[in-house]
N, C-alpha and C positions, 0 to 999 in steps of 0.2 A: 701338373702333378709334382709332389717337392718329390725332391733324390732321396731317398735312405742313404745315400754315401757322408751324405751332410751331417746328418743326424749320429748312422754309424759311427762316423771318426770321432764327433764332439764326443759321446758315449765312452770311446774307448780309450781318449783321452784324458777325460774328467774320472773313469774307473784308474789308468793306469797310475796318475798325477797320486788319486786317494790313498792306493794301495801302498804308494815308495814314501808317504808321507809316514802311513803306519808301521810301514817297516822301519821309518828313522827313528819313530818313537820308542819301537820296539829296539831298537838296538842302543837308542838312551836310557831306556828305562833304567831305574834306581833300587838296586835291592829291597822288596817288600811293598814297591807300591803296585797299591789294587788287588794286593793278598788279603783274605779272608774280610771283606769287605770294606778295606780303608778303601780312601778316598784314591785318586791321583792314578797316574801311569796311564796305557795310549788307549786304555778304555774310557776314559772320563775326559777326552780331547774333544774341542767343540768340532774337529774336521770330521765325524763325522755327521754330523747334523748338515755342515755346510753341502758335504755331498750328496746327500740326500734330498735337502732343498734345491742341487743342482740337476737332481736326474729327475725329479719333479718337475724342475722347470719346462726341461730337454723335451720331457715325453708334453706334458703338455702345448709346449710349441708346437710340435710334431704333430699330434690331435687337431687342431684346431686347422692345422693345414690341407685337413682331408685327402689324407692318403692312401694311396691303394693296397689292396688286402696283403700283397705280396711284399711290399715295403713294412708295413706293422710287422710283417712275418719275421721278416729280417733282422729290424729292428729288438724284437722280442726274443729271438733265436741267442741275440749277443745277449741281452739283461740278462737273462733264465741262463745260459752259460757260465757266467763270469763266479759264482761260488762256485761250481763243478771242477772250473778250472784252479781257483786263487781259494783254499784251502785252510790256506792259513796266511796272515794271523790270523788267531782265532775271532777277535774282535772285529776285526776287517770280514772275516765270512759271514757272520752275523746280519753286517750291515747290508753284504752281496745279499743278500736273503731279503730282508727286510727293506729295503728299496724296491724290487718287486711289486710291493703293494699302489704301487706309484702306474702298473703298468693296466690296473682292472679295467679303465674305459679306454684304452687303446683294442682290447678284445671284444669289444662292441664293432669293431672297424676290419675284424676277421670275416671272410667267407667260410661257408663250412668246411672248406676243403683244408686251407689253410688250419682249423681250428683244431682240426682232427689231427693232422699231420704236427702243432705242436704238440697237443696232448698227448701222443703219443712216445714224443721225446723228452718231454717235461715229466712223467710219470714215468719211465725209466732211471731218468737221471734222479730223481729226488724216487728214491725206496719207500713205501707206505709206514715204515717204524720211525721215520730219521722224520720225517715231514709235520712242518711245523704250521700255524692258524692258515697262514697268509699262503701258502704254498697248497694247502686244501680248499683254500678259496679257488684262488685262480683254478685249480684244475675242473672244480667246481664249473667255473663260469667259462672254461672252456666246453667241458661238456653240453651245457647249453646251447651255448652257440654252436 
C-alpha cells in the first residue's frame, strides 16, 4: 500500500515552491502590466501551467498505485485546502482551484464513508455563490460516490 506521507510532502512542496515563485513575481511586477487586459506580469507566467502539469503528474502516480480510501482522503483533504488557505495572490488562488480538476479519478478510489466526510468539508468551505465549474463537479462526483 504507497504512504500518503510521500505523496503529501511532494504536494505540499510543489504547492508551497509555486506559491513564493508568485509571490516573487508579484513583488516584481511592473506598473500596468496585466491591467485592463495587456499582456505580461505573474498572470501570463508559464509557472503556472508547469504546476499544474506537476500536481497532474503527482495525483496521477498516486492513482495508478492503488491506494486506500483513507490515503486519497488525505491526499484530497490537502488539494481541496490549499485555496482556502493561500488566498491570495489572486492568480495563484485561481490556479489552487483549477488544479482540482486533476483530482476527479482519484474520487473513484473513495469509500462512501470517506466521500461523504469530504463532501461535507468541501461544500462548506467553497459557499454555493463563490463556486465555480470545476468545484460543482467534484462535489458533484462526490455525491455519487
Amino acid at each position: 500500500m504507497p504512504d500518503s506521507e510521500d505523496i503529501l510532502s511532494a504536494l505540499q512542496r510543489e504547492t508551497e515552491s509555486y506559491l513564493e515563485t508568485v509571490e516573487e513575481l508579484e513583488r516584481k511586477r511592473k506598473p500596468g502590466e496585466g491591467i485592463f487586459g495587456m499582456r505580461g506580469g505573474p498572470a501570463d507566467n508559464p509557472c503556472h501551467e508547469r504546476y499544474s502539469e506537476t500536481v497532474r503528474q503527482l495525483l496521477d502516480d498516486f492513482a495508478g498505485q492503488n491506494p486506500s480510501s483513507e490515503s486519497v482522503r488525505r491526499v484530497l483533504e490537502e488539494l481541496y485546502a490549499a485555496p482556502v488557505l493561500h488566498r491570495k495572490p489572486l492568480c495563484a488562488y485561481w490556479m489552487l482551484i483549477a488544479v482540482q480538476r486533476h483530482s476527479l479519478g482519484l474520487i473513484d478510489l473513495l469509500s462512501t464513508q470517506d466521500a461523504k466526510a469530504l463532501f461535507d468539508r468541501y461544500s462548506k468551505d467553497t459557499p454555493r455563490r463563490d463556486r465555480l465549474p470545476v468545484q460543482n463537479e467534484i462535489l458533484k462526483k462526490l455525491i455519487q460516490r
